[in-house]
GUVEX-568894 format. One record per residue (C-alpha): x, y, z. Coordinates in pm, whole numbers, padded with zeros to 5 digits, always signed. Layout:
! residues N
XYZ...
This chain:
! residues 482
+20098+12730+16950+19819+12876+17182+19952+13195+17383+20014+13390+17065+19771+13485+16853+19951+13459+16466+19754+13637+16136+19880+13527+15849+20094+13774+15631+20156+13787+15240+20517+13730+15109+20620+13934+14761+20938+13712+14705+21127+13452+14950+21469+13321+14751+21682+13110+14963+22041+13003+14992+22039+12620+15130+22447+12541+15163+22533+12148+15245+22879+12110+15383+23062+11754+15379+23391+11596+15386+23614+11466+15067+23826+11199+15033+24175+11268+15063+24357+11455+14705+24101+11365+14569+24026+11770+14470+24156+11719+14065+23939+11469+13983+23667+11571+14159+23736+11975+13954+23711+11781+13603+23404+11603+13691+23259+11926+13754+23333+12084+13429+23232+11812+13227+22931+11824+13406+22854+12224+13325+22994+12375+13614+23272+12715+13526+23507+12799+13732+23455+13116+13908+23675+13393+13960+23627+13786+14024+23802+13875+13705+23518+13741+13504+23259+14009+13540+23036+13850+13275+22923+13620+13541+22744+13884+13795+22429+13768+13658+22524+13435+13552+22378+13244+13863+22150+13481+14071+21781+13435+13877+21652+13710+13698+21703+14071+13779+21968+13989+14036+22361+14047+14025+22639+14087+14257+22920+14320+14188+23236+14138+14164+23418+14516+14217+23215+14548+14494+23305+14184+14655+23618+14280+14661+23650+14603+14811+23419+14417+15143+23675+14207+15241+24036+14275+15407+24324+14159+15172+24435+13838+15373+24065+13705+15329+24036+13801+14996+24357+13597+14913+24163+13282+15083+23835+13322+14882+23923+13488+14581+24264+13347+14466+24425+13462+14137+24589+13092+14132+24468+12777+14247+24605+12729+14600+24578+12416+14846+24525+12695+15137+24223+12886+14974+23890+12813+14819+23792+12708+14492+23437+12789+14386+23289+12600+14093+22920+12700+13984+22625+12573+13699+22318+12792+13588+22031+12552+13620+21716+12733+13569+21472+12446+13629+21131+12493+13773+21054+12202+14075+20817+12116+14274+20743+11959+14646+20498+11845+14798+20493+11740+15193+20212+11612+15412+19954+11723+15154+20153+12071+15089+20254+12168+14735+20511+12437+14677+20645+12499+14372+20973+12681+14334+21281+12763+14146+21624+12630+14108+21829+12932+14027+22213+12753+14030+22446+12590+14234+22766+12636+14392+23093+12384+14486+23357+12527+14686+23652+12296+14704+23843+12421+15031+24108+12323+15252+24154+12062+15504+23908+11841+15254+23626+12034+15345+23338+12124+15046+23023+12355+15020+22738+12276+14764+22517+12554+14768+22195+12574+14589+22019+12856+14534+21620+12839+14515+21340+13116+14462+20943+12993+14574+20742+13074+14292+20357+12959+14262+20277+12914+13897+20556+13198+13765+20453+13434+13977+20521+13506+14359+20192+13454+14538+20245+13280+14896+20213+13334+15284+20525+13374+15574+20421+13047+15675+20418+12866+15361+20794+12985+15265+20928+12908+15633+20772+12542+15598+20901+12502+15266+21260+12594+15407+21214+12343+15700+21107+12097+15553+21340+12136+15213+21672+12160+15429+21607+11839+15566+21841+11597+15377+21703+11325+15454+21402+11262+15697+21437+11092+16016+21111+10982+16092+20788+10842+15933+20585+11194+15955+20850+11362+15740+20891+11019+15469+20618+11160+15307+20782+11360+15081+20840+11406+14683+21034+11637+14511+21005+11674+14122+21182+11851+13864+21120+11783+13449+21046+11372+13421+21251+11351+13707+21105+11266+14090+21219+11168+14441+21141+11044+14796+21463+11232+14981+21625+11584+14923+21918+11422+14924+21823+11205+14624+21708+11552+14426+22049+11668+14456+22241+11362+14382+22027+11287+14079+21952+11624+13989+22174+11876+14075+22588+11672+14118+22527+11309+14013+22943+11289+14036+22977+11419+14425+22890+11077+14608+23201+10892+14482+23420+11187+14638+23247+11238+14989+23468+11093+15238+23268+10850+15452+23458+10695+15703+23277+10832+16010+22985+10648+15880+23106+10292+16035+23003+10510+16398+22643+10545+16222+22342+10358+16227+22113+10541+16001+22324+10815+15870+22353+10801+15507+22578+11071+15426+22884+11191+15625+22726+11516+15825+22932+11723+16067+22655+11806+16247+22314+11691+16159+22139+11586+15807+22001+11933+15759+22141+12241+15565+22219+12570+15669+21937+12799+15544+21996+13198+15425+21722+13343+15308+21546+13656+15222+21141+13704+15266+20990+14034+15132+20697+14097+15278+20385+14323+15126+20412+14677+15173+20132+14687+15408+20218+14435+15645+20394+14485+15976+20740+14312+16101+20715+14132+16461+20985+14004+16720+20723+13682+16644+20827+13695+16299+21179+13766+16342+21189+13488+16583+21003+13239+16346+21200+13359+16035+21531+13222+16272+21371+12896+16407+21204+12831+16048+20882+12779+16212+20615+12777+15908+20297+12525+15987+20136+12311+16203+19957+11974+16109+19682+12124+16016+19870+12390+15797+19792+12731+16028+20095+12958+16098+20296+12777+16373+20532+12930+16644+20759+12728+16862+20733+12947+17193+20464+13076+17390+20643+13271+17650+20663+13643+17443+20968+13747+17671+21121+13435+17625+21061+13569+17235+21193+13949+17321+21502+13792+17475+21591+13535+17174+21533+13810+16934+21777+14098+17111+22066+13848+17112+22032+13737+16757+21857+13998+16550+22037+14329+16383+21789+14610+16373+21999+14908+16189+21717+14937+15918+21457+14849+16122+21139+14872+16090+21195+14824+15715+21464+14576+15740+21597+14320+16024+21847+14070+15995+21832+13747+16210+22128+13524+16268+22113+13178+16416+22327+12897+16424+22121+12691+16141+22002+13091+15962+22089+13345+15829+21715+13565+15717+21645+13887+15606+21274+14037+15675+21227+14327+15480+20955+14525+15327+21100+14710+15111+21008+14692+14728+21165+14712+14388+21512+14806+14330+21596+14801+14695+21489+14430+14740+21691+14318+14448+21978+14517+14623+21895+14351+14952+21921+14007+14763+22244+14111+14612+22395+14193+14958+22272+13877+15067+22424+13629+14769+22730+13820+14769+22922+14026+15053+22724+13793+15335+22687+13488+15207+23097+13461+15141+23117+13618+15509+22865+13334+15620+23060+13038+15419+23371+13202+15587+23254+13122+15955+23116+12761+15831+23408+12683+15708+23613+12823+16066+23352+12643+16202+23362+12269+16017+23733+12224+16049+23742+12303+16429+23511+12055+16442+23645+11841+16240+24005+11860+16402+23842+11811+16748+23685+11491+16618+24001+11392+16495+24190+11419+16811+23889+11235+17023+23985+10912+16773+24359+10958+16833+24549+10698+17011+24810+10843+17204+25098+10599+17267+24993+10433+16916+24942+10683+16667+25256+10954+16663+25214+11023+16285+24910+11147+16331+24932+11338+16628+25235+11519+16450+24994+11552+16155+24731+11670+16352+24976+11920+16561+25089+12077+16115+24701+12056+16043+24628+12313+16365+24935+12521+16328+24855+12530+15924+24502+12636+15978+24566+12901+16257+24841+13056+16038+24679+13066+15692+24305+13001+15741+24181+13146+16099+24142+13528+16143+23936+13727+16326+23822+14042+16144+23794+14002+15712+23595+14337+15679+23651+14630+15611+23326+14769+15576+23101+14885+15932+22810+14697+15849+22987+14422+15744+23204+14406+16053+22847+14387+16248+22742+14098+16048+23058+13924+16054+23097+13973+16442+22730+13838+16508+22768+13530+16256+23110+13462+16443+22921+13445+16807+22632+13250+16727+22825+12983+16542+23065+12995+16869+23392+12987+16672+23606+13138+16932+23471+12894+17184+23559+12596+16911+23890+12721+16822+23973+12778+17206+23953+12374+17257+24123+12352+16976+24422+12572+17084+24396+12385+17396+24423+12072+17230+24721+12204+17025+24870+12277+17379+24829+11924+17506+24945+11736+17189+25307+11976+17265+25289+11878+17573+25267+11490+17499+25566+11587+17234+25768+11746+17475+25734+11455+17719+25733+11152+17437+26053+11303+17288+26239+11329+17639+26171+11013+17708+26282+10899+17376+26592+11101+17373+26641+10969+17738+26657+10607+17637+26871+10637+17362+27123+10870+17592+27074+10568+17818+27204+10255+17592+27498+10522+17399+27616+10578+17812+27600+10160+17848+27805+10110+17561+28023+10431+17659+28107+10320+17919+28127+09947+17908+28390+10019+17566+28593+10254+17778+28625+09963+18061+28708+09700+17815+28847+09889+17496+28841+09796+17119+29165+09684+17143+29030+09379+17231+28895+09277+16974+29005+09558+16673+29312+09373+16585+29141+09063+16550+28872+09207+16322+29156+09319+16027+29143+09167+15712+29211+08909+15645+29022+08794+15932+29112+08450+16082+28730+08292+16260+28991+08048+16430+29109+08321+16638+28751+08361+16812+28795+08004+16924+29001+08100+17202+28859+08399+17343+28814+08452+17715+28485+08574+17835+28596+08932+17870+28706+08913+17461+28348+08734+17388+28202+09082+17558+28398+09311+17422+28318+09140+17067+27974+09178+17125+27945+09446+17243+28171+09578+16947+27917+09448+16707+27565+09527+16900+27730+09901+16895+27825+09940+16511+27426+09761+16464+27299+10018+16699+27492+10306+16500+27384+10173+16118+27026+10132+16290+27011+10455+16400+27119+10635+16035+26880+10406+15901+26573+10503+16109+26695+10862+16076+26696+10872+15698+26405+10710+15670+26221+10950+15902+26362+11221+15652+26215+11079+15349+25915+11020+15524+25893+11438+15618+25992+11509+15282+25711+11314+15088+25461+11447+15348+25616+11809+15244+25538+11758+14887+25190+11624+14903+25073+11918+15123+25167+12156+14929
């Protein structure tokens, strides 16, 4: 974009996280665990340190010991469970190792899939991560501008227009027109018959059920060459993922440089600078560096293990917030009590045993978590949502009493209109063995005491009968929740 002049800078490795949240169909978490096994994924957990360079590429590991000492004991017990648990996450992941390509609007890059992740979480919420390092014939030879393009272009699920159609991704004797087709073909065939798609009637040209928009969340890491120098331009292009232009020159999607300064101080985290600066948006998460060697593959170990669970951490805060707002924006007041009493145990559930504020222990990491927390405005979500919980007590509070006040209403009318006329009216008449020729010659006052005599003991078994059934009801709920 004129107003900035850009020179074109030399990467020496840019590996990227790209993480795809979506919905599930209800319980449907068992079946969906055994498809994955069968189809190579292992179950992780932190007791199986043989897996710290299982998934990472080559060179790379994160320390399980390490993963756990970051985080505070309540979050660890939410993302690293001992036992499976319907309130914390279960990660599943599958060693690929498969060399792709893509090309774009006559662009080739050619890059690496490392492995993928499925977390299984609450609330039907799931993460597929996959984890991809640009390569260029085996060996990392590529510009700033070509990586960022790649990662705009590749986190695009599927395109929206006819400029980005053209498009194809290919991997072995394997190609396809849509990202979204390279992971469904390539990567999970099984997913698609467990997303849960029912907010796709709203859609017109929505194939899959996003909770935002049909692009993944991108966390990345770009080491630069020794030699070259780290801008606020290309912090603030490494956080808007602004790689090329038409024409394929290095492209930047302001002009105004203090417009630049200013979006940079609010999102970037300079403690290493100028060696090292972390940007955090709410679409990325990217680490510019130039350092080299062992402190890079460090840098990427930081960034696929104590951040990235801190990132999926504040996507998942942030999805179900969402989610749960969405859910009361369909709700139907005076018609749907069972779910606003589901969605009232969803909110309290979730604030109890999923929402917390601080999960670090570490200084750093409390910086990272802090800024990843603003910028994906979680507080502001969960305040509407706390709100919301406030309104649907409200609309309780008021539904009961008026509910309770009816019901005092017709026990006072047949109080009272029993005390005025008495059961002895009719009580005697009612023994066995009971003679119908009796009724014959009533009086009007007998007929009304008789009925309302039998419209009272209906009322009563009614009553037991709705109550018991409303227990059940609870009770069933209970047991599939847990």
């Amino acid at each position: 974009m004129s107003g900035i002049a850009l020179h074109e800078k030399r990467l020496r490795a840019a590996q990227f996280q790209f993480i795809f949240p979506f919905s599930l169909d209800h319980n449907c978490q068992d079946k969906l665990e055994r498809e994955l096994l069968t189809d190579g994924f292992v179950s992780f957990s932190l007791q199986q340190e043989e897996l710290e360079t299982a998934f990472y590429g080559s060179g790379c590991e994160v320390s399980h010991r390490r993963l756990e000492k970051f985080f505070l004991p309540f979050a660890k017990n939410m993302i690293f469970p001992r036992q499976p648990d319907a309130h914390a996450f279960r990660r599943y992941s599958k060693r690929i190792d498969l060399p792709c390509r893509m090309t774009a609007n006559e662009h080739h890059w050619r890059f690496h899939l490392h492995a993928a992740d499925m977390f299984v979480c609450p609330f039907d919420i799931g993460f597929l991560t996959l984890r991809v390092e640009l390569t260029d014939g085996g060996e990392p030879a590529f510009t700033f501008s070509q990586a960022l393009a790649f990662a705009s272009r590749f986190r695009m699920l599927q395109s929206m227009n006819e400029a980005e159609r053209n498009i194809r991704i290919g991997a072995a004797d394997c190609e396809s027109e849509e990202v979204e087709d390279f992971i469904f073909k390539t990567v999970v065939p099984a997913l698609t018959r467990f997303l849960d798609e029912s907010d796709l009637e709203e859609s017109f040209f929505e194939k899959l059920p996003y909770f935002v928009d049909e692009r993944m969340y991108v966390q990345g890491l770009l080491a630069f060459e020794r030699q070259e120098e780290i801008t606020t331009v290309d912090a603030y292009r490494a956080s808007r993922l602004d790689g090329m232009d038409d024409r394929g020159r290095p492209y930047v999607s302001a002009c105004n440089t203090a417009y630049i300064e200013r979006f940079c101080s609010e999102r970037i985290y300079d403690r290493w600078s100028p060696e090292t600066w972390y940007m955090i948006e709410e679409t990325s998460f990217v680490c510019l560096t130039r350092q080299s060697g062992h402190r890079v593959k460090q840098l990427v170990s930081h960034m696929y293990g104590e951040y990235y669970y801190a990132l999926l951490i504040n996507l998942f805060h942030k999805i179900v917030l969402l989610k749960l707002s969405n859910r009361y924006s369909h709700v139907q007041i005076d018609k749907d009590p069972d779910k606003i009493e589901k969605l009232i145990r969803d909110i309290t559930t979730f604030s109890s045993k999923n929402f917390f504020i601080e999960a670090v222990s570490q200084s750093q990491g409390k910086d990272m978590y802090v800024r990843l927390r603003e910028r994906l405005g979680i507080e502001t979500l969960y305040g509407d949502v706390k709100r919301t919980l406030d309104d649907l007590f409200k609309y309780e509070e008021n539904f009961a009493a008026k509910r309770s006040n009816y019901l005092l209403l017709i026990l006072t009318i047949y109080t009272v209109v029993s005390g005025i006329f008495g059961m002895n009216l009719v009580v005697e008449d009612l023994k066995e063995p009971t003679d119908l020729s009796r009724f014959a010659n009533y009086s009007a006052f007998q007929y009304m005491a008789l009925l309302v005599a039998m419209t009272g003991i209906a009322v009563a078994f009614g009553l037991g009968i709705v109550t018991i059934v409303r227990l059940v009801r609870e009770w069933r709920k209970s047991r599939l929740e847990r």
